[in-house]
C-alpha positions as MATLAB code, in Angstrom:
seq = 'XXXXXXXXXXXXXXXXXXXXXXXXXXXXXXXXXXXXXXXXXXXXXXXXXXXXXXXXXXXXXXXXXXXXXXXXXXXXXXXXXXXXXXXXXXXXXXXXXXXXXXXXXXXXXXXXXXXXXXXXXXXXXXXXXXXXXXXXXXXXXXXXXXXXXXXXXXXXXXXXXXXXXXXXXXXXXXXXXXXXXXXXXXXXXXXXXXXXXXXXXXXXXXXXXXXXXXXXXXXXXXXXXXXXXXXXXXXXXXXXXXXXXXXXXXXXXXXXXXXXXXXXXXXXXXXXXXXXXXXXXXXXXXXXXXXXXXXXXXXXXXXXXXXXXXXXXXXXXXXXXXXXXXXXXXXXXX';
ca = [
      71.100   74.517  107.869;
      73.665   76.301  110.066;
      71.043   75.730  113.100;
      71.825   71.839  112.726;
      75.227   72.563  113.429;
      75.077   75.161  116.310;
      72.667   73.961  119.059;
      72.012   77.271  121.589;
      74.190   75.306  124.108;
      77.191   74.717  121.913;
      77.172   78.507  121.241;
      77.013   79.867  124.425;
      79.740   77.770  125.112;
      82.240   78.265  122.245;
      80.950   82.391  122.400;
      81.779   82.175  126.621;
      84.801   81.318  125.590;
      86.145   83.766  123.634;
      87.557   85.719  126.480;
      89.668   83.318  127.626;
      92.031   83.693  124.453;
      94.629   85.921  123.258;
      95.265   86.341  119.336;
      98.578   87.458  118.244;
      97.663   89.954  115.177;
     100.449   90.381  112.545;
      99.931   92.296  109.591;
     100.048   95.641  107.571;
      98.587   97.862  109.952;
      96.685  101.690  109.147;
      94.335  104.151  110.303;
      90.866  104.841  108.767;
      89.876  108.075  108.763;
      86.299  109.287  107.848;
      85.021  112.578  106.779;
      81.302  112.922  107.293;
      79.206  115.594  105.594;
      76.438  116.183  103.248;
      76.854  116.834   99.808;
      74.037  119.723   98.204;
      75.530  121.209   95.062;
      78.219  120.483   92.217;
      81.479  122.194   92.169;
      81.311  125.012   89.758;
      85.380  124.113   89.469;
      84.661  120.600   88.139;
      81.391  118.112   87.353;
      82.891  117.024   91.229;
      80.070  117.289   94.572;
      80.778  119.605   97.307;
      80.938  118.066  100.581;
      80.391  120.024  103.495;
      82.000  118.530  106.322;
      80.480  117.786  109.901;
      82.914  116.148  111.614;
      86.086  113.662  111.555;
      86.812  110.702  112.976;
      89.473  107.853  112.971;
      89.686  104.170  113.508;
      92.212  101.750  113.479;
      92.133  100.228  110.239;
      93.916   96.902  108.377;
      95.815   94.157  110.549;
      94.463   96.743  113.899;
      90.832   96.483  112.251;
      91.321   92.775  113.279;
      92.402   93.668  116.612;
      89.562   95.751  117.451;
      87.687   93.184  116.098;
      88.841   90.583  118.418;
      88.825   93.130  121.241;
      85.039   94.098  120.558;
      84.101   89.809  120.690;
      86.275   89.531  124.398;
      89.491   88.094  123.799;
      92.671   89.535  124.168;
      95.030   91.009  121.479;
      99.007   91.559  120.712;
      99.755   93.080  117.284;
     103.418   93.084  115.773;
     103.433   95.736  112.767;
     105.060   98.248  110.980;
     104.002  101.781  111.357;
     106.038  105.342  110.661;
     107.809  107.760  112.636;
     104.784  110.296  111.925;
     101.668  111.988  114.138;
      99.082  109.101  112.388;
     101.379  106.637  113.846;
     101.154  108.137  117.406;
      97.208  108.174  117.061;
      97.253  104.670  116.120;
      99.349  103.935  118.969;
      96.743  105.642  121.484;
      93.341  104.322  120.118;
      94.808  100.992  120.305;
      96.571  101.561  123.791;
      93.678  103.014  125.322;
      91.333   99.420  124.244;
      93.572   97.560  126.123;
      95.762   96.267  123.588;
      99.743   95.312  123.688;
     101.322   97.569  121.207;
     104.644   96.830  121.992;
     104.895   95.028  118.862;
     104.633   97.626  116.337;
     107.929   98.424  114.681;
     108.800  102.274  113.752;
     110.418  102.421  110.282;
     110.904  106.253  109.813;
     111.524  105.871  105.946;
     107.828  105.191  105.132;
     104.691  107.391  106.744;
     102.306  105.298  108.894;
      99.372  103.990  106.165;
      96.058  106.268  106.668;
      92.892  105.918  104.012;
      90.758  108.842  104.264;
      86.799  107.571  103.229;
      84.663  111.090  102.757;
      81.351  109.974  103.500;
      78.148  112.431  102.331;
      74.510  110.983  103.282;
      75.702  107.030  104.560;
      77.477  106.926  100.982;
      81.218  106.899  100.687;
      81.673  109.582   97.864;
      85.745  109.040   97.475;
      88.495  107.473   99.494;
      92.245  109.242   99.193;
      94.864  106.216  100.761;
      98.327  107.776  101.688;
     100.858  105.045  102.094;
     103.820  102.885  101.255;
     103.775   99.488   99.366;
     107.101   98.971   99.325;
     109.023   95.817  100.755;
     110.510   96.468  104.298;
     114.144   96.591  104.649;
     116.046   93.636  105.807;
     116.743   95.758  109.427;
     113.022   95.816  109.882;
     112.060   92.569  109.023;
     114.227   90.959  111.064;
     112.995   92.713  114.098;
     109.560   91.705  112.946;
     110.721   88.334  112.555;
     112.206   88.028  116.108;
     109.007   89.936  117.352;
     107.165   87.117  116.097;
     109.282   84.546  117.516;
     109.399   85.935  121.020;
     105.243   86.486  121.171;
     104.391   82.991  119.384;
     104.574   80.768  122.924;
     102.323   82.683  125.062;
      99.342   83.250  122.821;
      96.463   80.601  121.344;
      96.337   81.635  118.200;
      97.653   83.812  115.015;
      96.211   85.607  112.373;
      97.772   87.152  109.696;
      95.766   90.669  108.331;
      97.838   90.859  104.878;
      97.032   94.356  102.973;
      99.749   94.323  100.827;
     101.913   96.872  102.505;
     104.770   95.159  102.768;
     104.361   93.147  105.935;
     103.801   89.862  103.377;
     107.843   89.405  103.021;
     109.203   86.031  103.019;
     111.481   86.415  106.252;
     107.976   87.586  107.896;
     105.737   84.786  106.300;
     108.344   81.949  107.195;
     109.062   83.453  111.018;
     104.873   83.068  111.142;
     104.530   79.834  109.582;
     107.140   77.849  110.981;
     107.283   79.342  114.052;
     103.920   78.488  114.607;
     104.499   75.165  113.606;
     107.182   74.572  116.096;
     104.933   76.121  119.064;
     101.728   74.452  118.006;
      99.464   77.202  117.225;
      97.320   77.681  114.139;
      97.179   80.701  112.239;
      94.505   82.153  110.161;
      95.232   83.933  107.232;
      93.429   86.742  105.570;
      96.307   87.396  102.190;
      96.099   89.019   99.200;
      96.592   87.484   95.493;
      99.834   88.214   94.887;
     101.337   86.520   98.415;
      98.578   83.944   98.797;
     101.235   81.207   97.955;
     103.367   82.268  100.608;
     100.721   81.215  103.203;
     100.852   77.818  102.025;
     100.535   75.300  104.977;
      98.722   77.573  107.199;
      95.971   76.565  109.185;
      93.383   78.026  107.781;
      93.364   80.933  104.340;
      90.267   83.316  103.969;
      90.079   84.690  100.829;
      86.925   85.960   98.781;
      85.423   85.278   95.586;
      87.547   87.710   93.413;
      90.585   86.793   95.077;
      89.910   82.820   95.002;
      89.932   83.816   91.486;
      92.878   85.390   90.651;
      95.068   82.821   92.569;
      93.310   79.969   90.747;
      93.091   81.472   87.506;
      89.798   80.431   86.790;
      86.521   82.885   87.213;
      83.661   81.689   88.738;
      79.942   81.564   86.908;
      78.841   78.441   88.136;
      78.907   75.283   90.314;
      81.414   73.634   88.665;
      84.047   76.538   88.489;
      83.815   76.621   92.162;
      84.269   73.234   92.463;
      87.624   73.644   89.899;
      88.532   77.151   92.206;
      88.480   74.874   95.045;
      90.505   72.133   94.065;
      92.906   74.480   92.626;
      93.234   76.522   95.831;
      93.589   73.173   98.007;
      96.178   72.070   96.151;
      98.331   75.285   95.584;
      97.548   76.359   99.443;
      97.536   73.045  101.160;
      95.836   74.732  104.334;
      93.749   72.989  107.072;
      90.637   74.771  105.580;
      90.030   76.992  103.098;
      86.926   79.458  103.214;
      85.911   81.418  100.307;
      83.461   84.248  101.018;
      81.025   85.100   98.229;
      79.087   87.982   99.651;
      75.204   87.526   98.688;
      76.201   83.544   97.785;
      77.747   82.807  101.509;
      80.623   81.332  102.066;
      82.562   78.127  100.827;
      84.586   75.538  103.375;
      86.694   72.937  102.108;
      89.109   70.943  104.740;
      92.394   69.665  103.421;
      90.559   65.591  102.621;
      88.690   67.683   99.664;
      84.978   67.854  101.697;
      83.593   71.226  100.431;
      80.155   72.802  101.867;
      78.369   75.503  101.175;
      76.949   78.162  104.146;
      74.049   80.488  103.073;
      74.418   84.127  103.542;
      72.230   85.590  105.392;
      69.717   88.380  104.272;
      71.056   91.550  105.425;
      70.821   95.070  104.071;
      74.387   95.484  103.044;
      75.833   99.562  103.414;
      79.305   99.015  103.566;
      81.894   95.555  102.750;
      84.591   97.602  103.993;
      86.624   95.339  106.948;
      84.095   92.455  106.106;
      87.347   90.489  105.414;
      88.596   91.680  109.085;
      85.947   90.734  111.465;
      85.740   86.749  109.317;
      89.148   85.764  109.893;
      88.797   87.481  113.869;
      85.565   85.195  114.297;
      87.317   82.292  113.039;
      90.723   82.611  115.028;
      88.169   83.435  118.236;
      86.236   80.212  117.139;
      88.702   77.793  116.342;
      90.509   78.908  119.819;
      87.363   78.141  122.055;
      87.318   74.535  121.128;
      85.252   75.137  117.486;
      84.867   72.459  114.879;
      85.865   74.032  111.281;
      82.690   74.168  110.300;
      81.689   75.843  113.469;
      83.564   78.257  113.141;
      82.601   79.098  109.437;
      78.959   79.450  110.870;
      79.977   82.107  113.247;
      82.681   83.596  110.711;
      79.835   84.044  107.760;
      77.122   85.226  110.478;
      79.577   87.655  111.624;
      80.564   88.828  108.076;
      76.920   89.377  108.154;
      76.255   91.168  110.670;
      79.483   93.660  110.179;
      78.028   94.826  106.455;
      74.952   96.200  107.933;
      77.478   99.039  108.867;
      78.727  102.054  107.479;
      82.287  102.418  107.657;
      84.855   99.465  108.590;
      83.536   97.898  111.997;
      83.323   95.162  114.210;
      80.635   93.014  115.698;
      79.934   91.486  119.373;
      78.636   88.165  120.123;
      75.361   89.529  121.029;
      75.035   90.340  117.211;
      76.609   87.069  116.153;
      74.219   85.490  118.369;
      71.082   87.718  117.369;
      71.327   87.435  113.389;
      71.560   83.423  114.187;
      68.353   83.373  115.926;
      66.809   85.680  112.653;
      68.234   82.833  110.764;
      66.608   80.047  112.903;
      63.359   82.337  112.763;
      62.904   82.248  108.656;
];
C-alpha cells in the first residue's frame, strides 16, 4: 500500500523540496482555449446543439501545460519550444511570462501558426473540440536553434522533461540534442512521447506512457495480467529507460525499473470529469519527485496520486501539493 512507502515525514520532505528545483520543459507547446456555455435546444440547421456562450478563456496547453504544472507544485520552469509568428503565440508568451516563467526559449517559426485547441464546454461536458495547428516536421533552421537552445539551458537546471504532442518538436536532431546532452551533463529526463516517436526516447531516464499507447508501441493489447506482463517486457526492452510507468486510468499505474522489477500502484477512487492534461501533471510530479531526492517508486506514488487528483477537474489543469498530499491521506483513511 502506497502508505508503506511514503511515511508523512518522507513527504513533507521530498514535497518541501520541490521549490528548490528548476525543470527545463521541451516540447510541442499550444494554447487551450475553452468556450463555456449552456446548450438548450438543437440546431434547426443540423441534428447539432446550440451552445450559447458565457464566456472564454485560455490556458497554456501541451509541453506549457507541464510548465504550469510544475509552476503550480513550486519549482521553477524554462521551456524551449516552437510557437508561430501569430496573436495566439503572443498570448502564450504573456500567460506564461506573467507566472514567472523563462520564455526565452521558445523559437518563432513564422511558416506554421502557433497550435491552439478550442474545447466548447456546455454544462461541465466538453460538447466538441476544433484543434488548429501544424504537424509537420520543423525545418532544419529551426531545429538547430532548438538544438543549441537545448544545449546552452541543459547545465544549469536539475532536471528535463520532454512534453511530446506530436507537433513536430519529436525530430531526431531535437531528441538526440536532449538525450545526449543530458547524458553528458548528468541530468535525467522524463519523457511523456507519443507512439510513433516513443523509440526515439530510448535511453531516457524515465518514459510515461498510458495504456493505449504502451500498446501500440508493443504491439500487443492488454486484457489481462499476463499481456501486461508481455507489454512490459516488450517496452523495457525496445525503450531501455531507467523506469517505465504505464498509467491505466481506473487500474493505476504500472512501474518497472530497467532489472525487470514491475509493481503495480492502485488508483485511487476519484470522480473522474475530465483526462485531459492527466498525462501533463504525471510526468511534472515525477521530474519534481525524482529531483527532490525521490526513490522511483516514490515518485510513482506521488505521480499516480497526482494524476488523481488532476481528473477531478474540468478542463486541462494542474494540482498543488496540498492536493497531492490531501488525496494521500483519503487513501490512508479507506
Amino acid at each position: 500500500m502506497e502508505e508503506r512507502i511514503l511515511t508523512d515525514r518522507r513527504l513533507d520532505k521530498i514535497l518541501s523540496e520541490f521549490a528548490a528545483h528548476h525543470v527545463l520543459v521541451i516540447g510541442d507547446v499550444m494554447m487551450d482555449e475553452y468556450v463555456w456555455g449552456n446548450a438548450r435546444r438543437i440546431s434547426p440547421e443540423a441534428p447539432v446543439m446550440v451552445v450559447e456562450v458565457d464566456r472564454e478563456s485560455y490556458m497554456p496547453g501541451g509541453a506549457a501545460n507541464v510548465v504550469n504544472n510544475v509552476q503550480a507544485l513550486g519549482g521553477t520552469t524554462s521551456m524551449i519550444g516552437v510557437i508561430g509568428d501569430d496573436p495566439m503565440a503572443e498570448r502564450l508568451v504573456g500567460c506564461l511570462s506573467e507566472s514567472g516563467v523563462d520564455v526565452a526559449g521558445l523559437v518563432v517559426d513564422p511558416s506554421r501558426p502557433t497550435t491552439l485547441k478550442t474545447r466548447i464546454i456546455a454544462h461541465s461536458q466538453q460538447v466538441v473540440r476544433v484543434d488548429r495547428e501544424s504537424r509537420r516536421k520543423l525545418s532544419g533552421s529551426v531545429m538547430k536553434k532548438v538544438a543549441a537552445l537545448v544545449e546552452e539551458r541543459l547545465p544549469s537546471v536539475d532536471i528535463v522533461v520532454f512534453s511530446d504532442y506530436d507537433k513536430g518538436m519529436a525530430s531526431s536532431v531535437v531528441v538526440n540534442a536532449v538525450i545526449e546532452g543530458a547524458r553528458r551533463n548528468g541530468k535525467r529526463v522524463v519523457v511523456n512521447p507519443k507512439p510513433k516517436n516513443a523509440r526515439q526516447f530510448k535511453t531516457a531516464s524515465v518514459i510515461s506512457i498510458n495504456q493505449s499507447e504502451a500498446e501500440a508501441v508493443s504491439g500487443v493489447t492488454i486484457g489481462c495480467d499476463k499481456d501486461l506482463n508481455r507489454v512490459s517486457g516488450r517496452l523495457l526492452n525496445i525503450l531501455k529507460p531507467e523506469a517505465l510507468l504505464i498509467t491505466r486510468g481506473p487500474h493505476g499505474m504500472r512501474v518497472i525499473t530497467s532489472d525487470g522489477n514491475a509493481e503495480d500502484i492502485p488508483a485511487h477512487l476519484v470522480e473522474v470529469y475530465d483526462v485531459a492534461g492527466a498525462g501533463d501533471t504525471v510526468v511534472s510530479v515525477m521530474a519534481l519527485s525524482l529531483a527532490s531526492g525521490a526513490e522511483i517508486r516514490e515518485a510513482a506514488v506521488l505521480a499516480n496520486c497526482a494524476g488523481g487528483a488532476v481528473v477531478r477537474k474540468v478542463g486541462v489543469a494542474t494540482v498543488t501539493p496540498a492536493e497531492i498530499r490531501a488525496l494521500l491521506n483519503e487513501g490512508d483513511s479507506r
